[in-house]
N, C-alpha and C positions, 0 to 999 in steps of 0.2 A: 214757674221758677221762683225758689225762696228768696229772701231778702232778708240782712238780720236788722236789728236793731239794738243799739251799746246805747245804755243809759246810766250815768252820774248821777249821785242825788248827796250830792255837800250838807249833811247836817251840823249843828251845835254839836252832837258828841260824836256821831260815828259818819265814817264817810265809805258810800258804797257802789258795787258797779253791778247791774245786771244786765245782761248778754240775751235775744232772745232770738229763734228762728222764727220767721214768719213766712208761713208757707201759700200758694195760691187761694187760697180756699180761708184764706184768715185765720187759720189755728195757729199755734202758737209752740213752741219747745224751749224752754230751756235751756241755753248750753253753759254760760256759767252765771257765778256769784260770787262774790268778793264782798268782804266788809273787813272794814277797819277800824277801831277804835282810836280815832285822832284829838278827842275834848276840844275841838276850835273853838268854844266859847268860855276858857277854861280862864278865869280872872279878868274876864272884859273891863267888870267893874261900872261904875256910875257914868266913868268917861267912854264907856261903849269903844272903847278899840282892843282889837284883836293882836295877840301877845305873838312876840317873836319867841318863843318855842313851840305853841299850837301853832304855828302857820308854817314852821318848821316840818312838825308830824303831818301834817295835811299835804304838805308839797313831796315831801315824802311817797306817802302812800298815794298822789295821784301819780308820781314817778313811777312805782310798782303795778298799778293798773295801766298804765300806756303800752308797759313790754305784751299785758295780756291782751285788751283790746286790739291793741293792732297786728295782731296775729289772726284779726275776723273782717270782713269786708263788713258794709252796710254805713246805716248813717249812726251819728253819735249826739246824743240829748244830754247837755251838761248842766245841772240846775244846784243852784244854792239857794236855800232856806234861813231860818230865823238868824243866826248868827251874824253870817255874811250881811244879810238883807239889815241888820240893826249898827251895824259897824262902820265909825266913821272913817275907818281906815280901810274901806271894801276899795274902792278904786287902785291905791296900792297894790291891797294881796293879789285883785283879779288881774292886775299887770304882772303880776310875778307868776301865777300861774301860768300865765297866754303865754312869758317869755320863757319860763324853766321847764315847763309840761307840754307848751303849744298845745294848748286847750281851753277854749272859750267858755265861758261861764256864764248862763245867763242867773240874773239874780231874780228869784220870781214873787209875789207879792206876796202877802198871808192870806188874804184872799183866795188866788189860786190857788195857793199851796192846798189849801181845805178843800177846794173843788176836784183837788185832785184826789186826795184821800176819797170824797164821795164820788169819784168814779171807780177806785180800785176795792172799793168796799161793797157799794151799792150792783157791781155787775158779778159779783162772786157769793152774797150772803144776802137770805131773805132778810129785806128790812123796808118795809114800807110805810112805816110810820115808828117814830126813834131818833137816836143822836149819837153820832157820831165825835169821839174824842180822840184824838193824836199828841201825845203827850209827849214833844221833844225834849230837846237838852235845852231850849232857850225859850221857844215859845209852846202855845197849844193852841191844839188847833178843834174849835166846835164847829158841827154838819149839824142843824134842824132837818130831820128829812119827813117829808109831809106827801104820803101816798107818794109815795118812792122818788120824789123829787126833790131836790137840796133847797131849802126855801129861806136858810139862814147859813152863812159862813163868816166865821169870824176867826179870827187869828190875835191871841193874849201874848204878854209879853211876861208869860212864867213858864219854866219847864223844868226839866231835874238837875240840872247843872246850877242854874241859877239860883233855885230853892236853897239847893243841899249844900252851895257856897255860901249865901245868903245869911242863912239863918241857922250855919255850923249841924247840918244834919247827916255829915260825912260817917263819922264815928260811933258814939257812946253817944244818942239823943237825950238831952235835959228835956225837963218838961216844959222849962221857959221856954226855950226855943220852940220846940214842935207846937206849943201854943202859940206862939207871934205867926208862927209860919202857916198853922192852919186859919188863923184869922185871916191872915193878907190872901190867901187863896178862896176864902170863902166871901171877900171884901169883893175881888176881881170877878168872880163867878156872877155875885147878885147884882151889878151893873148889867149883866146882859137878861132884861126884864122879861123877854122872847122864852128862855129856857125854862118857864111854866107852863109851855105848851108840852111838853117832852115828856111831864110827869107821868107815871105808871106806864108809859111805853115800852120801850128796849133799849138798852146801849148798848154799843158796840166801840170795843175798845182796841186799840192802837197804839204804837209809837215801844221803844228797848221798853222801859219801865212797867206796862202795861203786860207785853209780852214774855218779862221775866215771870212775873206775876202766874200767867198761863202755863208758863212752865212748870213753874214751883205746881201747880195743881195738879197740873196733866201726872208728874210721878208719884205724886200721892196716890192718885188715881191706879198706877200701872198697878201696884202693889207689887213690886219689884220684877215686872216684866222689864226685857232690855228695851222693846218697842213700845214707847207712851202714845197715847193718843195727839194727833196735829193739831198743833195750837188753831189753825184755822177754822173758826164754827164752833171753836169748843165753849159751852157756856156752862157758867159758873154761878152757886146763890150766892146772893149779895153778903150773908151771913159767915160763908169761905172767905171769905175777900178779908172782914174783916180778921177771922181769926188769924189768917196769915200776914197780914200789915202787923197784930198783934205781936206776932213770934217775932216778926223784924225789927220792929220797937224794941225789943229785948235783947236785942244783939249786939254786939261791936261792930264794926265792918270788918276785921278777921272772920266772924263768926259767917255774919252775910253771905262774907264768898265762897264759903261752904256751903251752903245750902244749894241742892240739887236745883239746879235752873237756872241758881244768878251767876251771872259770871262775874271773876274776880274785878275785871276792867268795871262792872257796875257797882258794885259793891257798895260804894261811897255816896252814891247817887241815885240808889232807888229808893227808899224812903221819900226826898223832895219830889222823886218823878209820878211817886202812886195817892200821893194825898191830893191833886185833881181827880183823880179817880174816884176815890174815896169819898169827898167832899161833894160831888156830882151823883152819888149812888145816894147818898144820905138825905140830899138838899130836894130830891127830885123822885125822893121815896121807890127808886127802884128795887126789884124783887132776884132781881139776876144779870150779868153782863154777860156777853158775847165776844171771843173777842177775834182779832182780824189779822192774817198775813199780810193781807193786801192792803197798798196804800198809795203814794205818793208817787212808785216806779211805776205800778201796776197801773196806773192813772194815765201815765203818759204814753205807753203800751198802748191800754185802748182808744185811748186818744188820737195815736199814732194810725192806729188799724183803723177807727174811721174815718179819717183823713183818706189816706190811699185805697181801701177796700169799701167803703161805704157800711162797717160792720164789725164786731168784734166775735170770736170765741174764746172758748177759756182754754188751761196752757193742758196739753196732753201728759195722759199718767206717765 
């Protein structure tokens, strides 16, 4: 007998639902996905409280996910990340929630949050020695994985929201700017003195920002096939990565959200959200990145499946 499993995962810029059957035998299907582009961490600000029009669009769209979810039995895993988690006005939103959506929120640590990212990464893509990065809208999230085991997790308090508000990297990038901005990312980076062990390994990459990135590659790749290759697995040299941060560098964000892969809704925000990336390829003399579907949901999935079945599989074609 199946059981499903409905899982929330509340980020800084998008907030998302996936739907999964899980059948006797522990495989897994699919049945839906939702995502929404709600910015909740959109003008936090220094005073770290969460703005009444982003909690506006987030109560919103968890409104539109309840008509969906509750149209499926099973249990429901609701989780908020860096936004929520840094916000001194989180006991509020999460009473608004509970009372306008009737849905519980749990808020989970950055800690976990990475632990989680290194289950939904580490049981889908070979990676046994490597680092793991999740580049949200509010924080990042680094995996040290060390013969296949997570042996450093740590959770920063920079992502593409924050950056791209920050340090005006919405639009037309100055050089002033993009210089403050890669300092303070490169300031944040070299505190964590651990990430010399990672050098010449692998990364594998994560989080909208990372993922538009793989995008934007994959159709250069297709060479104007309608079917590009799955972002999942797909690895890139280090050398691409730059050239295309270059092209973005030179763009407006009109321009940005033209270009195949980024969506208009990122536009504003990938620039701040790829320079961890960037900075992490350069600092740690990597030759190529990897990058990752799986993360955060896919985490608490297998999580879930070893909990009741003693075991996980992966999701059927």
């Amino acid at each position: 007998m199946s059981t499903n499993l409905k899982v929330i995962d509340l980020g800084s810029n998008s907030v998302r639902l996936r739907i999964t059957k899980i059948l006797d035998d522990g495989q897994t299907e699919l049945l839906r996905y939702e995502k929404e582009y709600v910015r909740l961490s959109e003008n936090m600000g220094p005073e770290r409280t969460l703005k009444e029009e982003p909690m506006a669009r987030t109560l919103k769209a968890l409104k539109d996910f309840k008509e969906i979810y509750d149209q499926f039995d099973g249990e429901i895993i609701a989780v908020a990340t860096a936004a929520v988690r840094q916000a001194t006005n989180q006991r509020d939103f999460l009473e608004r929630v509970e009372q306008e959506v009737g849905l519980t929120i749990q808020v989970i640590s950055g800690k976990r949050e990475a632990y989680l990212d290194y289950l939904g990464v580490s049981r889908t893509l070979p990676l046994e020695n490597g680092i793991i990065i999740d580049t949200g809208g509010a924080s990042m999230e680094l995996i040290l994985v060390d013969q296949g085991q997570a042996e450093e997790t740590v959770s920063l308090p920079i992502g593409s929201v924050l950056l791209s508000q920050r340090y005006h990297l919405g639009d037309q990038v100055s050089a002033a700017n993009l210089y403050d901005a890669v300092i303070k990312v490169d300031e944040v980076l070299s505190s964590q003195r651990w990430l010399s062990r990672a050098r010449h390994t692998r990364v594998v990459a994560l989080g909208g920002s990372n993922r538009a990135l793989a995008k934007m590659y994959r159709w250069r790749l297709s060479d104007g096939e309608d079917v590009p290759l799955p972002v999942h697995g797909l690895t890139m040299q280090t050398v691409d990565a730059y050239e295309m941060m270059d092209d973005l560098l030179r763009m407006d964000r009109e321009q940005r959200g033209k270009v195949r892969g980024v969506s208009t809704a990122r536009a504003d925000v990938i620039i701040g959200g790829l320079l961890p990336i960037m900075a992490l390829l350069r600092q740690l003399n990597m030759k190529q990145v990897m990058f990752s579907s799986n993360g955060l949901r896919e985490g608490l999935l297998f999580e879930y499946i070893d909990q009741k079945f003693g075991g996980f599989r992966t999701d059927r074609a």
